[in-house]
N, C-alpha and C positions, 0 to 999 in steps of 0.2 A: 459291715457293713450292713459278705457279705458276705455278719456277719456274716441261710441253709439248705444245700437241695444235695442230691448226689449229681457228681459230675458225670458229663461223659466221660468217654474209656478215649486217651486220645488214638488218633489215627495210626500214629507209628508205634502207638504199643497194642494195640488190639492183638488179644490170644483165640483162637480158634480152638474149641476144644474138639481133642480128636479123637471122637468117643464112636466111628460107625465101624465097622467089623472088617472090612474093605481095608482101613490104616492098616489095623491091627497083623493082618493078615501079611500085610506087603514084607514087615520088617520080622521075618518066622526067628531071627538068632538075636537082635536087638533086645534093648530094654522096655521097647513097647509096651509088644505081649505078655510082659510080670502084669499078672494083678495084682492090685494093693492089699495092702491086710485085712482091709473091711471087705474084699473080696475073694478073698481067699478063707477066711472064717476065722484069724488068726488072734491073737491077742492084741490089741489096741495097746497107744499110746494112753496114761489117764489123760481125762481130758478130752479125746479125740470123739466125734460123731459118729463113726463109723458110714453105712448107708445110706443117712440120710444128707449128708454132706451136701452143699449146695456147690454147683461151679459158678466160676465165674462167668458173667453173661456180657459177650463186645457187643460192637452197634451191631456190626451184620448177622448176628443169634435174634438179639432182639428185634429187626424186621421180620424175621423169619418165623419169630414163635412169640405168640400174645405174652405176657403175663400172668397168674396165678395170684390173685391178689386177696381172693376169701379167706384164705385161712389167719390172715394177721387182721383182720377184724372181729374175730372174735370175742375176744374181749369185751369192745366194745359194743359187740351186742347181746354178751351180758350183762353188762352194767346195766343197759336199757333193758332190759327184761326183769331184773331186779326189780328196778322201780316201779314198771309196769304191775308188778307182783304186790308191792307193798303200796299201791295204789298212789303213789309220786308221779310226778311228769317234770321232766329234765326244762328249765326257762327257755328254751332255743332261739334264737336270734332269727335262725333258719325262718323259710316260709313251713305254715302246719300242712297235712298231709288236706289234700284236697278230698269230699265226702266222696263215699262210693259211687255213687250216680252220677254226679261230674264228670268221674274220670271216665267212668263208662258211656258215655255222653257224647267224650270229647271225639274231633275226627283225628284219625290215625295218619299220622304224617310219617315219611322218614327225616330218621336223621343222618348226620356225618359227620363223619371227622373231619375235625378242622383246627386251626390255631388262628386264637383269638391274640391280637399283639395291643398291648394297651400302656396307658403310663398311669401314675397315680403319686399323690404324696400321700404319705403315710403317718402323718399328724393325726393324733385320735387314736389312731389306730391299731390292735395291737400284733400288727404283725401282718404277712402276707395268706399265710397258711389255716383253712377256714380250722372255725373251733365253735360250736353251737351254742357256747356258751357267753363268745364276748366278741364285741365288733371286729371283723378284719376285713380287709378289702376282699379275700376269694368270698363271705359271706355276702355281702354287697355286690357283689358279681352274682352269684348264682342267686341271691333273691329279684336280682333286675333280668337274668335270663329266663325265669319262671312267668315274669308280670310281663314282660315283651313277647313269648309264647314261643320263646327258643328251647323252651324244657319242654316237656307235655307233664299235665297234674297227675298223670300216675307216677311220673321218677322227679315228681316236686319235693319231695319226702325225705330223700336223700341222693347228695353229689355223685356217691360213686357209681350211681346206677349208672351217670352219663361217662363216667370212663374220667372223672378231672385228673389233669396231672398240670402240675407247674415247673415251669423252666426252673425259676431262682426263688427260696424264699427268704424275703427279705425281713426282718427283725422286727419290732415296736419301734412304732417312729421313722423310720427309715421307708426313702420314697425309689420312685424306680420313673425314668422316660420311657423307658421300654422294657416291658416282661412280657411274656409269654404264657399262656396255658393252653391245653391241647383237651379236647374234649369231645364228645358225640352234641352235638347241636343241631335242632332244625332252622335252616338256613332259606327256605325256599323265599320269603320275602323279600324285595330287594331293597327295603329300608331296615332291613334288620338290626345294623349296630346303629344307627339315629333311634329305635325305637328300645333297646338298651341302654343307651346313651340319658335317652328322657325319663328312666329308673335310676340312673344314680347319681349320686351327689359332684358340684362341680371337681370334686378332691379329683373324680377317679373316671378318666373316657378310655372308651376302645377305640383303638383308632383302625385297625380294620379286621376281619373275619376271610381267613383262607382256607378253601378247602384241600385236605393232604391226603397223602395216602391212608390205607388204614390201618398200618399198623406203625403211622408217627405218634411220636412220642418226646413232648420239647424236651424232655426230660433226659432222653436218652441221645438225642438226636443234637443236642445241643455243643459248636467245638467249644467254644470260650466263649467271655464276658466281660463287657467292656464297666468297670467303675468310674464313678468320679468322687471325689473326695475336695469341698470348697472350706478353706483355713483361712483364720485372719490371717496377715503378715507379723502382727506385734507375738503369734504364737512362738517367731523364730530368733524373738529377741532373748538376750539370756536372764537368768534370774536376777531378781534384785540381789545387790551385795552383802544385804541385812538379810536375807533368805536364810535358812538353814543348808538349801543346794550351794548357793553363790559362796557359804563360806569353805563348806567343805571342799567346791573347785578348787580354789584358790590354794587350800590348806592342803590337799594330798596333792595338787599339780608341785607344792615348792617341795613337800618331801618324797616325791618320784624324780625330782630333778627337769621336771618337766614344764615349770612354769612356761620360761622362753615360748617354745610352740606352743603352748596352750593360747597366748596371748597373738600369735599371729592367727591361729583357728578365730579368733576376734576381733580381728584389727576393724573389722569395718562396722563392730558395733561399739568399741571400747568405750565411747564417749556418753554412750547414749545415756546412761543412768546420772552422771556425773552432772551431768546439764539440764537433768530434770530436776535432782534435786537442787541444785543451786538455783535456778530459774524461776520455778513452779513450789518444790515441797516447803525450803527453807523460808520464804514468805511465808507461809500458812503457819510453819510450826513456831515461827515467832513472835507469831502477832495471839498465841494463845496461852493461858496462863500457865505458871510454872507445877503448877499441879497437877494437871494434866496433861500434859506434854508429854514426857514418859510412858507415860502409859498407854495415850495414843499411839503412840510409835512403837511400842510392844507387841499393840494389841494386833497386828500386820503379819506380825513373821509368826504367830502361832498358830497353829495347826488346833480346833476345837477339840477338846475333851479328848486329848491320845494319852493312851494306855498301852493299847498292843494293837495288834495287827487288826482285832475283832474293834476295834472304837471307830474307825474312820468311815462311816459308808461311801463317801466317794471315793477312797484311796482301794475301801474294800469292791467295789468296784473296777476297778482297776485291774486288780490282782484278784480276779473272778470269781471274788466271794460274793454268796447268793445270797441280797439282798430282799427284803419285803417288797414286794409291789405295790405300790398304790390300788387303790379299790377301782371298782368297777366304776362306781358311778364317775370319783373324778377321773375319767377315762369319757365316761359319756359327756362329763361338761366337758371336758377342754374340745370335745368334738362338735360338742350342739352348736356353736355359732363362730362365724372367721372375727378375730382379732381385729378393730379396729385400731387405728393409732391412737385414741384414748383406752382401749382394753388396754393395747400395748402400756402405757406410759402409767395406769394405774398397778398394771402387773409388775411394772419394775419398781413403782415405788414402795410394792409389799415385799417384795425380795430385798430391797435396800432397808428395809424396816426390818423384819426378818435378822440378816448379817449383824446388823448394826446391835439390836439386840443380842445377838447370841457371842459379838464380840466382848459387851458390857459386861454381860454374866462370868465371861472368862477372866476378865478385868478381877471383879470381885472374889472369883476362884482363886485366883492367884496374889488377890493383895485384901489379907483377910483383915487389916488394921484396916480399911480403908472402907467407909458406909458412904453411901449415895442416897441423897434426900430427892424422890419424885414431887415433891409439892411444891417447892420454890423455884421463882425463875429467873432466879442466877442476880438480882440486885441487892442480895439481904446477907450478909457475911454468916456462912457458917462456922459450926465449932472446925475445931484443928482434926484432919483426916476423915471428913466430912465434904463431898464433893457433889457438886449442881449437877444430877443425873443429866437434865436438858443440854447445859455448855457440854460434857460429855457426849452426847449421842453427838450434838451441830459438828464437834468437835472432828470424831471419827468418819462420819459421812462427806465431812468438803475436805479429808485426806484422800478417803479411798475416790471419792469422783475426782479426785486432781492425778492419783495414780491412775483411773481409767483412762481416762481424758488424753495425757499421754501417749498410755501403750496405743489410744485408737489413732493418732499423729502420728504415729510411725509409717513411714513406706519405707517399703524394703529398698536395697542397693543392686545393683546387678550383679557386683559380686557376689552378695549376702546369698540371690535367688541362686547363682554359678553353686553356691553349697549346698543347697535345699538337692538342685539335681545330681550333683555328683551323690550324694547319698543315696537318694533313690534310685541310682544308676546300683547300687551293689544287691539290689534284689532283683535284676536281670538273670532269666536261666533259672537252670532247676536248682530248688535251694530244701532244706530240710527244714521246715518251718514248726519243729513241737514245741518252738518258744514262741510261737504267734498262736497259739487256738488253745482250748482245751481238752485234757483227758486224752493227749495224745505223748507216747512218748519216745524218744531218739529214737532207736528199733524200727518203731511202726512204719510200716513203708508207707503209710498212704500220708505221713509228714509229708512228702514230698511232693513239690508244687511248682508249675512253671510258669513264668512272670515271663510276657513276651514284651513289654515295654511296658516305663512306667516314668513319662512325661508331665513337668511344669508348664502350666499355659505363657504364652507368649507375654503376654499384657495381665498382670492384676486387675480385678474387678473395683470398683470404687462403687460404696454403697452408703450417701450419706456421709459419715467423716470417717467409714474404718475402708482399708484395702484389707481386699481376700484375695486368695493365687488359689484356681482352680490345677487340682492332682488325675491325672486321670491314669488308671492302670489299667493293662488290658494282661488277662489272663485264662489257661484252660481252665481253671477252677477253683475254687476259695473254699478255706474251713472257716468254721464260727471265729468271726469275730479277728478274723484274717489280717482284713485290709485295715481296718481300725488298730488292730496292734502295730503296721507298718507303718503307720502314720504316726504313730506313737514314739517311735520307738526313732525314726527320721528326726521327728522334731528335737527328741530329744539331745541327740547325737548333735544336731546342728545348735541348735539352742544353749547346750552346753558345755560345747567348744569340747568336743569327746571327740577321739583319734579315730578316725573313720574303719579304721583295722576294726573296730567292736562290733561293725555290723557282723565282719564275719564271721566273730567270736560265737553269735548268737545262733548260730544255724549248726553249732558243735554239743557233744555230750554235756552240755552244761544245762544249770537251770534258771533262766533272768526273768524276773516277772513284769514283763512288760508291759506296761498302762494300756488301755486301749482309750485313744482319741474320741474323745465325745461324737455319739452318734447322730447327732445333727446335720455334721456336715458331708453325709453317706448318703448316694445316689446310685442307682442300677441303672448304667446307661441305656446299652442295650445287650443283650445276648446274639450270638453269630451262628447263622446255622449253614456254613458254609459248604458244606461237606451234604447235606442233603439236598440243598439248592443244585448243587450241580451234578449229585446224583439221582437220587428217590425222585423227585420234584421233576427234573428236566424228562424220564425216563417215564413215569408216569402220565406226563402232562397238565401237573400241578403249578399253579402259583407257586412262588418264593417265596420265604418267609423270609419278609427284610423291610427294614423300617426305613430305608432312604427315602421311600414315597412318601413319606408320612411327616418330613422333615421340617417343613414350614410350620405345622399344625402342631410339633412336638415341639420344637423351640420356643414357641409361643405358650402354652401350657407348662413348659418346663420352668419359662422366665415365671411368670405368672402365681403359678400354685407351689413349683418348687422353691423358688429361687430368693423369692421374695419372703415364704416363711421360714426360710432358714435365718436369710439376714435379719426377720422383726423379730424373733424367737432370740436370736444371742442377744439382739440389743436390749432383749427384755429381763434376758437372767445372764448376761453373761458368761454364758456354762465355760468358754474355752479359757475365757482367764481364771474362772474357780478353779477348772482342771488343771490348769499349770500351774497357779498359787498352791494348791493342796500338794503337788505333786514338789515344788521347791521348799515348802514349811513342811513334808512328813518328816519329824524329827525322826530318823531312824534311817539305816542303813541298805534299806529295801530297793532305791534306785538309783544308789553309789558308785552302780556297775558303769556310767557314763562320764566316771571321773577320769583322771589318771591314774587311777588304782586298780581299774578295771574290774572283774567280777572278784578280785580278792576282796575288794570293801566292802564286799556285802555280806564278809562270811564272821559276820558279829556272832560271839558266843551264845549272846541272850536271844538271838534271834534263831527260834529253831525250824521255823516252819519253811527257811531258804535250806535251813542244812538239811531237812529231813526230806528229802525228795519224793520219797513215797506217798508222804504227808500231804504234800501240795499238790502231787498230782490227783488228788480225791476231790480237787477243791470241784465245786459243780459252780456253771453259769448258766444262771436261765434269764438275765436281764437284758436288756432291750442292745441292740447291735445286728447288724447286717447277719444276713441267711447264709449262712457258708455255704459251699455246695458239695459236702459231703461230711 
């Protein structure tokens, strides 16, 4: 979502290392006092670091002993030296270093640690985590801490002089109610965040500045984090029947012997597709000519231009192939000005233009007897296999808006939602999640993650003609791209009437390439810092770091900048029904695992990149999805 930070260490596993001479001493016949091999002088494991081995560090090490954090920037300040060398200067987004005199100038304040608690949508934006090269919200932070006179112009130059650290970082695109970062700030003013507040954009407010101890750290100090995750309803209907998913259900449920159940996992949507088209599609497709009919209807259940696994970019997406980024600048438009509801309505009608085109050309790929004349408008007879581009395009766009149209009339049943949570009910508890993140595999201990609730809202949200059901999960801590696979992988399972037993399947030695849930609908509620509120904080005499106070003013901004660009944003590209069309037309065996066939259907011969496990575990994702937290 969500998708990246490192988590806390939680409470009841916190290791103390016992490294002072005192242990050692107590247990003289024990396995204690062995020293290790790198301390004995021995010959190492290959592989192994020997002495410079780092231990692991619990919360109660890290109150106790600052950080070391020089030596992993160095790189980084060679690169900059580099250029400085070859007479370059890096574009910085940052503020420039303030002239000599200035800073010498300036009067010397102190500063302090504090945590700054704030909310932000993440539209524009790429990502939480500053990068001197392209907008992020921590940039837009520390350039309105520098112009509000919370930095001083000697450490304007760069972040880390003030100690920054972040709670959660959250991905491109993806917004937070509440995040945290922990930093040295001069605080003495007491309009300080109203005078930060009036340096940044309305995306992004602090909602207040506490002073903490001095060796907090949201970072470390952090127990858990709360998500939310906002989905249409029509996401949890199942595929069309004409789908390449819908047929293959159907097809391996009779030859598992499995139809019967399959068809009660549906009962309360069985009707829905039947009635649309009888009611809504069969009008349209009759009242259009015989020529094009066909083809229309074709042009639906095809997946564009598949080849293999490398042809799909949103499928590859999905399946955490690392896609091109879009450029800089369209990064800066889509940020320079808010959407109005004519942006909105002209932006959907280039995506509707867009589709509609790229379905045509498929049209054409696929029916090579068949030429489209763009110059006539459809009242002049052409030759034979010769078809009116125009009645073609009207054609396929008042299908697919009578399919949208639709799925956004759906509201769910209370049984339907009774499914949505039983599903989400089987990521409760600690679960081995290396089929939810990347670059992680069975073995690796830090898979494993614990899900302390993970709750449907009461009431669906109605927004305009579609319902959405707000998800919200509360956990010690997320990998890339975590909660977004969990959502995925729910929907799926519910959506396509799949034996709920496969949740569990997935948290075993196996390898299922789970989609990850369009990042739209990924919010960082808040983070909990429960464990230093009632210790460091009460013991010190520090404020709490808790956002209930903030609550009126967070709800209101949340409705406001979150809430509302998420709903104009899908109404403008429909990302969540591309993602489930793409995901029910990928001709191919990739997410078969949700059938009654379970992950055996996915183990096609042609398909080597599921069998090759090695293979897939190389895949890299660096695109846009929630900050995991480790």
């Amino acid at each position: 979502m969500g998708g990246d930070t490192r988590p806390s260490t939680p409470a009841s596993s916190v290791t103390l290392d016992r490294d002072d001479d005192n242990s050692k001493e107590s247990f003289p016949d024990s396995g204690r006092n062995k020293k290790r091999k790198w301390e004995r002088g021995g010959r190492l494991q290959h592989g192994s670091r020997g002495g410079d081995k780092k231990k692991n560090m619990g919360r109660r090490e890290h109150f106790r002993e600052q950080l070391d954090r020089r030596g992993r920037n160095d790189s980084e300040k060679a690169k900059r030296q580099k250029l400085e060398e070859d007479g370059k200067t890096a574009d910085s987004v940052l503020p420039s270093a303030f002239p000599k005199e200035e800073i010498e100038a300036e009067e010397r304040r102190p500063k302090r640690k504090v945590a700054v608690m704030l909310g932000y949508s993440g539209t524009g934006y790429k990502g939480m985590q500053i990068d001197t090269l392209q907008k992020t919200i921590e940039g837009d932070l520390f350039t309105a801490f520098v112009a509000a006179g919370a930095i001083s112009k000697s450490n304007a130059d760069d972040p880390k002089k003030s100690s920054l650290v972040r709670c959660a970082r959250t991905d491109k695109g993806v917004h937070a109610a509440g995040n945290v970062i922990s930093l040295k700030l001069i605080i003495e003013d007491a309009d300080i965040v109203e005078k930060i507040n009036s340096h940044l954009s309305p995306q992004i407010r602090v909602w207040g500045i506490e002073r903490t101890t001095a060796a907090f750290s949201c970072y470390q100090a952090c127990d858990s984090r709360w998500y939310e995750y906002l989905i249409p309803t029509h996401a949890f209907l199942p595929p069309h029947p004409s789908s390449f998913m819908g047929k293959k259900i159907v097809e391996i449920a009779e030859k598992q012997g499995d139809l019967k159940e399959h068809l009660k996992r549906q009962e309360e949507v069985a009707d829905f597709w039947a009635e649309v088209e009888e009611k809504t599609i069969k009008p349209l497709l009759d009242a259009m000519d015989d020529s094009i009919r066909p083809l229309v209807e074709a042009s639906l259940y095809q997946v564009d231009g598949y080849i293999d696994k490398t042809s799909d970019s949103v499928v590859d997406k999905a399946l955490d192939i690392k896609v091109e980024e879009s450029s800089q600048e369209e990064a800066k438009a889509q940020h320079s000005e808010p959407i109005t509801n004519g942006g909105t309505k002209i932006k959907a009608e280039a995506i509707e233009n867009a589709e509609t085109d790229a379905a045509i050309q498929q049209i054409e790929d696929s029916n090579k007897d068949i030429s489209l004349n763009d110059t006539s408008d459809g009242t002049v007879p052409l030759p034979e296999n010769t078809l009116h581009r125009s009645a073609l395009d009207a054609a396929i766009k008042s299908l697919r808006r009578a399919y949208m149209d639709a799925k956004r009339s759906y509201r769910i049943s209370s049984a339907r939602k009774i499914r949505v949570q039983e599903t989400l009910n089987q990521y409760l508890g600690t679960k081995n999640y290396h089929n939810y993140t990347v670059r992680k595999k069975f073995k690796d201990p830090s898979a494993k993650r614990h899900i302390k609730s993970f709750q449907v809202a009461e009431q669906p949200i109605m927004i305009n003609d579609t319902e959405w059901l707000s998800l919200k999960v509360h956990g010690q801590s997320f990998m890339m791209h975590q909660i977004r696979k969990m959502v995925g992988m729910a929907a799926l399972v519910v959506r396509c009437g799949c034996p709920i037993e496969r949740m569990e399947e997935s948290y075993k030695n196996v390898l299922m390439p789970i989609p990850k849930a369009p990042g739209l609908g990924l919010l960082l509620e808040r983070p909990v810092f429960d464990s230093y509120n009632t210790l460091q904080a009460e013991k010190h005499g520090r404020a709490t770091v808790d956002f209930d106070r903030y609550k009126e003013t967070v709800d209101e901004f949340k409705q406001r900048e979150i809430y509302e660009r998420i709903f104009r944003e899908e109404a403008e590209s429909n990302q969540f029904h591309n993602f489930f069309s793409h995901i029910d037309n990928y001709r191919d065996s990739t997410f078969l695992y949700v059938t009654s066939g379970g992950f055996e259907a996915t183990l096609d011969k042609d398909k080597e990149f599921v069998k090759d496990k090695a293979k897939l575990e190389e895949i890299d994702s660096e695109d846009d999805g929630e900050g995991g937290d480790s």
